[in-house]
C-alpha positions in Angstrom: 49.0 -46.6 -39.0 45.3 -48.1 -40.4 43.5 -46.6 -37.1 45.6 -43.0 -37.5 44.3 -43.0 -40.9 40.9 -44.1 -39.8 40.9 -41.2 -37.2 42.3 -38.4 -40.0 39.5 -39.2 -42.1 36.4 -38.8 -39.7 38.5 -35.7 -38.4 38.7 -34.5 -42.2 35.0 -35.1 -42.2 33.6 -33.2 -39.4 36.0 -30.6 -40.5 34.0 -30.6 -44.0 30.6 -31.4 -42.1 31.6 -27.6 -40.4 32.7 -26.0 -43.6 36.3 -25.8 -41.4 38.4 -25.7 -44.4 41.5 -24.4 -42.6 41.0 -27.8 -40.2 40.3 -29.9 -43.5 43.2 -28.6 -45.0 45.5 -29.7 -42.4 43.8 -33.1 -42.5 44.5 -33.4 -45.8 48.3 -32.7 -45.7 48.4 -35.2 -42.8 46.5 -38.1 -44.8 48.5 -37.9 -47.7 51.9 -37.9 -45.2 50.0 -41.0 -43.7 49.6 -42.8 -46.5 52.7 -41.9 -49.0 54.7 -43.8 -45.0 52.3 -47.0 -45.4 51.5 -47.5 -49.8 53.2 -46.8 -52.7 49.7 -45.6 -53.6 47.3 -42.8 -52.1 44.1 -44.8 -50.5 40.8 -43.4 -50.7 41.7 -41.2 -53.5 38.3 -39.9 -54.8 36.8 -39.1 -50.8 40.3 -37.2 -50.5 39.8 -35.3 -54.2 36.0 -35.1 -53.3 37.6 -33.1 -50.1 40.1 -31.4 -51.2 38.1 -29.8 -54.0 35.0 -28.6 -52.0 38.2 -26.6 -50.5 39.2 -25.4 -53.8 35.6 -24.3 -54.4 34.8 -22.6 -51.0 38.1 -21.8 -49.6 39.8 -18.4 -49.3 42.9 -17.4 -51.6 45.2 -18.8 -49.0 43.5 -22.0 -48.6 43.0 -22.7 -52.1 46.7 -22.2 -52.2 47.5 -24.9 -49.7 45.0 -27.3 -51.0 46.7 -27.4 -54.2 49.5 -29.0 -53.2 47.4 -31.9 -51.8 45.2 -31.8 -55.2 49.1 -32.3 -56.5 50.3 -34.8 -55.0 46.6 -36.8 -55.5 47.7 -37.4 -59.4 46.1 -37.2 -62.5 42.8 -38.2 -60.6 42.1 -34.7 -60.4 43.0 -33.7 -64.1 39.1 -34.1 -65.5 37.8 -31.9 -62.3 40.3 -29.8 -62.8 39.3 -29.3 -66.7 35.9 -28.9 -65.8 36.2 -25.6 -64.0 38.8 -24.3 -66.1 35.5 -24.9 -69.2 33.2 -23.5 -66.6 32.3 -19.5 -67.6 30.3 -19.2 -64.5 33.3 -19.9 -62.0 35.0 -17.0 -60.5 37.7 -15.9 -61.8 40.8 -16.9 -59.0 38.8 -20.7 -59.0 40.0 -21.0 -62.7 43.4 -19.4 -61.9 44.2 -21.6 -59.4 42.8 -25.3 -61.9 45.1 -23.4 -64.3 47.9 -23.3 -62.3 47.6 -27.0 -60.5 47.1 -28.0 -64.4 50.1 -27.0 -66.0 52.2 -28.5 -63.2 50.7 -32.0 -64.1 52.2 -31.5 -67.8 48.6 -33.3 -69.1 48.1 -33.4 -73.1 44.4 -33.3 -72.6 44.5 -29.8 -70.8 46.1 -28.0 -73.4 42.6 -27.7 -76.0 41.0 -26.1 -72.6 43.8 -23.7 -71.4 44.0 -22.4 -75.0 40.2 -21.7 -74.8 40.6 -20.1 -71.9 43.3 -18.2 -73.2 41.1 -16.7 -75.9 38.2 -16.2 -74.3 38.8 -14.8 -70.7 39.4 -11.3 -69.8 40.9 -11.3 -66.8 44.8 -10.6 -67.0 45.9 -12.3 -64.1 44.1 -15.5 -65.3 45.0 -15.3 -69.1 49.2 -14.9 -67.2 48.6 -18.0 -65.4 47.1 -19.7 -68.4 49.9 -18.6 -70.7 52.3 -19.9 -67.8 50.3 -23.3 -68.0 50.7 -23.6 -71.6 54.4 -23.3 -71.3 55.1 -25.6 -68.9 53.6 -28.3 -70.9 56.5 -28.4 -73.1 57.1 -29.2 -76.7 53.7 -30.5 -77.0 52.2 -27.1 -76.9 53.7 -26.1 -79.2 52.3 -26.2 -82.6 48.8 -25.1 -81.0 50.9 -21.8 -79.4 52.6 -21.5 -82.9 48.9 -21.0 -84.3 47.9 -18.6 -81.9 50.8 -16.4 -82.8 48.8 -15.7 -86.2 45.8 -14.4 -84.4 46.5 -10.7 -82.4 44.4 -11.1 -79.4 46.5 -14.1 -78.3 50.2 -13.3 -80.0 51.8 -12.0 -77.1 50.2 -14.4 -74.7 51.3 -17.5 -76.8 54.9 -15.9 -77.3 55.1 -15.7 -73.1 54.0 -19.4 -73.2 56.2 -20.3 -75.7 59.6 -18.4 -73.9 58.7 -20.9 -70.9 59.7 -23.8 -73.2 63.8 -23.8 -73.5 63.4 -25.8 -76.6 65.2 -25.0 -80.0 62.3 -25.9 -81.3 60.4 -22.4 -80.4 63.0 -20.2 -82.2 61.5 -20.9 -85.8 57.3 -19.8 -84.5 59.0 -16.6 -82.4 61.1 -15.5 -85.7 57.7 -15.1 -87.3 56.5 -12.4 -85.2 60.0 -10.7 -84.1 58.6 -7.8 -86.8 55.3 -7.5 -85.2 53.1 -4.2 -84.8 52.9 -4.6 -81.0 56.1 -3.0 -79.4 55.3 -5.4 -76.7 54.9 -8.8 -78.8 58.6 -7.9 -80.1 60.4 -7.5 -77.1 58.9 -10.6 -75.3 60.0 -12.5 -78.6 63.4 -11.0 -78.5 63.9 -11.7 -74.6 62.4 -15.1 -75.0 65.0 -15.3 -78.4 67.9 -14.3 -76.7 68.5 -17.2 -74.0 69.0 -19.3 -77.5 73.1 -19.1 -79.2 71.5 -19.6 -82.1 73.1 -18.0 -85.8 69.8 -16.5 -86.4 69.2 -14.5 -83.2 72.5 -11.9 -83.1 71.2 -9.9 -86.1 67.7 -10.0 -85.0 68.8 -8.6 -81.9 71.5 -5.6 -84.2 68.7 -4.3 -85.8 66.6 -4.0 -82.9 69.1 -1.2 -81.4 67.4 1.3 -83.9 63.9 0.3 -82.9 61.4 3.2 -82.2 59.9 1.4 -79.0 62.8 1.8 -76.0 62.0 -1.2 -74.5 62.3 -2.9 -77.8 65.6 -1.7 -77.5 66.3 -2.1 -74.0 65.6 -5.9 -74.1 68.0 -5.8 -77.4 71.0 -4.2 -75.1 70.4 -6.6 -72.6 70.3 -9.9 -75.0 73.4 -8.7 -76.5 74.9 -8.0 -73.3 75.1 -11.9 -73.1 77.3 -12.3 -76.1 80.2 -11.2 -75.7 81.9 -14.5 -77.1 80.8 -12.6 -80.1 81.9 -8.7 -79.6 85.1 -9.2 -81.8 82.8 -10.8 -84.8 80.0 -8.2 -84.4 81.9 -5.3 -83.2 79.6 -4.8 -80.3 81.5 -2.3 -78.4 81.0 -0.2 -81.5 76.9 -1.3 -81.9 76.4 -0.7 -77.7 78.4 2.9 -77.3 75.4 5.0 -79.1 72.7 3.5 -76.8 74.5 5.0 -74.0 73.0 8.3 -75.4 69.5 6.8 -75.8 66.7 8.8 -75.2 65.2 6.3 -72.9 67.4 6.4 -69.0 66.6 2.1 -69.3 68.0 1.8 -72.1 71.3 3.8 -71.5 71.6 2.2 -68.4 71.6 -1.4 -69.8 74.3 -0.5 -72.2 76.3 0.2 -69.9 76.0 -3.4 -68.2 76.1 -4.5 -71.8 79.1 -3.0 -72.0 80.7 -4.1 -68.8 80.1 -7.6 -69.7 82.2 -7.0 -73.6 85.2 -5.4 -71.4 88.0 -3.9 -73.0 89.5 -0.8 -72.8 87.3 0.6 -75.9 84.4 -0.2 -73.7 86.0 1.1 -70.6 86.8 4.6 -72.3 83.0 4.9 -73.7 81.7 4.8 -70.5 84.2 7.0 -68.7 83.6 9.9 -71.4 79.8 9.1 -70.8 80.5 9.2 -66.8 82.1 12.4 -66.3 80.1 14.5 -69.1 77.9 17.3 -67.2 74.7 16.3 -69.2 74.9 12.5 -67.7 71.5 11.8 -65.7 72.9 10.8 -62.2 71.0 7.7 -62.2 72.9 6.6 -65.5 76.4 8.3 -63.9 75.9 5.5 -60.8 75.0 2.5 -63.5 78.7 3.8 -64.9 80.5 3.6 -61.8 79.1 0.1 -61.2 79.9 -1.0 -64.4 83.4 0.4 -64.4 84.1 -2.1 -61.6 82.7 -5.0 -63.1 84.9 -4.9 -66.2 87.7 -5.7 -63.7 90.9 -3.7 -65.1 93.1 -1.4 -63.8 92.1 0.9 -66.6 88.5 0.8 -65.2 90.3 1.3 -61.6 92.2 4.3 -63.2 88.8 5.4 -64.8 87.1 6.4 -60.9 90.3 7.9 -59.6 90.1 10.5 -62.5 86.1 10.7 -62.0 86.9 11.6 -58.3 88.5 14.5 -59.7 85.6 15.4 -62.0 82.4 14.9 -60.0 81.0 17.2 -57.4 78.3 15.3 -56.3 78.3 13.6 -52.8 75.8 10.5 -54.0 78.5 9.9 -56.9 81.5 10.4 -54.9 80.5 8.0 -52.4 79.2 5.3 -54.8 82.9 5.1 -56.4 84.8 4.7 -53.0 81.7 1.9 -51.8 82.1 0.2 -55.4 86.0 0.5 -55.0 85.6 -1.2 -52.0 84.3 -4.1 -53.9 87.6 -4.9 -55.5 87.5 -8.8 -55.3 90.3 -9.6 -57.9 93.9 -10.0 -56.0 96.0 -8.2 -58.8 93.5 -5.2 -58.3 93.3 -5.3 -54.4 96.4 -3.1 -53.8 95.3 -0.1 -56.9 92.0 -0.1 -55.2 93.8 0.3 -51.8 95.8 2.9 -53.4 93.4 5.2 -54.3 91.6 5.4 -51.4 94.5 6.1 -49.2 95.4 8.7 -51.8 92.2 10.3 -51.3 92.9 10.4 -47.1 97.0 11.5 -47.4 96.0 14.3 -50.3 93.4 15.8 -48.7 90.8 15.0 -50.9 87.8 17.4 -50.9 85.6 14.4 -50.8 87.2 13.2 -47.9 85.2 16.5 -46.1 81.9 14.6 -46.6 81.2 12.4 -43.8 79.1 9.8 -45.8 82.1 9.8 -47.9 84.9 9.2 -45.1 82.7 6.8 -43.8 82.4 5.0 -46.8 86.4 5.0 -47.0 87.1 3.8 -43.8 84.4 0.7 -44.7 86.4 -0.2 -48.5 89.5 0.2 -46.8 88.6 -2.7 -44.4 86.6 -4.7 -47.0 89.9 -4.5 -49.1 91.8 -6.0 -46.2 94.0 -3.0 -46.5 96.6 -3.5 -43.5 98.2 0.0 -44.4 95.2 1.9 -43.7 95.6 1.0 -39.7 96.7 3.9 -38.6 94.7 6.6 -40.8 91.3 4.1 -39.5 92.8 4.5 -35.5 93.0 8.3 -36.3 89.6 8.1 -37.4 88.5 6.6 -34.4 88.8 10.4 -32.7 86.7 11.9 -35.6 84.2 14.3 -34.6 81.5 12.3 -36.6 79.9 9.5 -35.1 78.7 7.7 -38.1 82.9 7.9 -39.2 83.9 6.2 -35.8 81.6 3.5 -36.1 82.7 3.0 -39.0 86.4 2.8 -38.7 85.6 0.4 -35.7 84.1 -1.9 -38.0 86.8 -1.6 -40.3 89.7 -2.2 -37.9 87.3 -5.2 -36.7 87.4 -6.4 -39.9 91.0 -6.0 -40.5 91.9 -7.9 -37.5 90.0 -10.9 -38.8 91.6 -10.6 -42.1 95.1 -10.5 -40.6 94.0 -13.5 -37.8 92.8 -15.5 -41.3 96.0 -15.0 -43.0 98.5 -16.2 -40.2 100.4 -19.6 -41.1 98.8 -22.4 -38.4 
């Protein structure tokens, strides 16, 4: 093992002696393999830091990527070089990126005074995101310095990002403080970062965000809400969610009706139903509906797409509620969902005329494990559409291994 580390090292040289830092980077990788097999400590840790920086410095994106995880794995060693380049003005820009990021995975006190710096002064946006990243991965001992940049307007929405990487209680107080801020965008990262917390303070924080005037603002509001439905009953969230489905803003409509899915109900069920077959829906938020229809898991929501069937011309639609149908995971639900889509076949549906429709029957019906449908799917096998034979085959396919998995052994 001494004379394949011996041999790595003068290979690691000449590779740095040739400026072969794709070569050097491999060495490296290899020597640390070497020696984390022989010692509970690297050995030659400066010549391999020495190495594995000139990398950092000359290398390419790609190998200044892999280096870092040797610059990683070498310790704290590499902490003051690393701070050194992150003070350096005159290095380029994707150099300090990359200390930043190898930095804030080391979790190092020290590094914090010069990230912040960097942070303020530095006007690249990729390299403030990484710094701000950095920052929050150091933890709860970032943050009364992030707390102070919050006051300052240049750095607020940067130090509220780095602060929402630290799942601590301890960030809800510094984040209340700027939940009213001028910058649409320093509110909704506070309310996102906010809303992972079941904290007392947060719900009403997020209730009078629906009536923001920013829609993201908003949006983000929906969505945290979306996540409390141990509380609908308390707050009456059905009632606070059902206007936003006539937002302005399509995002915003769209998450209230996953916020909405996620209360359940039949009050919440009906809202989206009304909202669902109403000519003056946007398509896009018509299929959010459907969607949402199925993941409140009822019959009434089951009930709620037969009806649509009977409202909604449009082939996109009428296809999205037989595939979603399809998706029917809950047993008590299985044979409703089965229902309808053989009622669609034996009625004559006029969906069933459109073949990306048919074709989408044929593949619930088999998802569904539907045994009944064998004969309409054999008859389907002679339809005068390929992409409907294909897909009754894989249908009937499916069925067969549902029926094989089900027999007693």
């Amino acid at each position: 093992m001494v004379n394949n580390i011996g041999q790595l090292l003068v290979q690691a040289q000449a590779a740095h002696d040739a400026a072969d830092w794709s070569s050097l980077v491999q060495d490296l990788h290899q020597l640390i393999l070497a020696n984390d097999s022989k010692h509970s400590e690297i050995a030659n840790p400066e010549y391999l830091l020495e190495l594995a920086l000139t990398i950092l410095e000359m290398g390419d994106f790609q190998q200044r990527w892999d280096i870092a995880k040797v610059l990683n794995q070498l310790g704290t060693i590499a902490i003051p070089s690393l701070i050194a380049i992150l003070e350096d003005e005159d290095a380029d820009d994707e150099l300090r990126w990359f200390a930043a990021r190898i930095v804030g995975e080391y979790k190092y006190p020290n590094a914090i005074a010069p990230l912040v710096e960097l942070l303020k002064t530095s006007e690249d946006e990729e390299l403030k995101a990484i710094t701000a990243t950095a920052l929050g991965q150091m933890g709860t001992l970032a943050i009364p310095i992030l707390s102070e940049l919050l006051t300052e307007e240049d750095t607020r929405l940067l130090a509220v990002r780095s602060l929402s990487y630290i799942r601590r209680p301890e960030i809800i107080a510094p984040l209340l403080s700027v939940v009213q801020d001028a910058q649409a965008a320093v509110r909704a990262a506070t309310l996102e970062a906010l809303s992972s917390f079941h904290d007392q303070r947060v719900p009403p924080i997020l209730l009078n965000a629906l009536e923001d005037v920013a829609a993201h603002v908003r949006g983000v509001a929906v969505q945290g809400l979306g996540y409390r439905s141990d509380l609908c009953t308390e707050l009456d969230l059905v009632a606070q969610l059902q206007p936003r489905l006539y937002d302005f803003h399509i995002e915003v409509c769209c998450n209230a009706a996953i916020a909405l899915a996620r209360m359940g109900g039949d009050a919440a069920t009906q809202h989206l139903f009304t909202v669902l077959i109403s000519p003056h829906t946007p398509i896009t938020l018509q299929l959010e509906i459907i969607r949402a229809l199925i993941w409140v898991e009822t019959l009434l929501g089951l009930e709620c797409l037969q009806k649509a069937l009977n409202h909604l011309n449009s082939a996109t639609l009428l296809q999205e509620i037989v595939t979603v149908i399809g998706r029917v995971q809950k047993p008590e639900l299985i044979s409703a969902a089965s229902g309808i889509l053989l009622d669609m076949v034996q009625s004559q549906h006029p969906a069933t005329k459109i073949t990306s429709v048919k074709s989408a029957i044929a593949l619930s019906l088999g998802q569904l494990g539907c045994q009944e449908a064998t004969p309409l799917l054999t008859d389907m096998l002679t339809d005068g559409d390929e992409f409907v034979r294909v897909h009754a085959i894989a249908a009937l396919t499916k069925l067969e291994r549902h029926f094989t998995d089900i027999l007693p052994c």
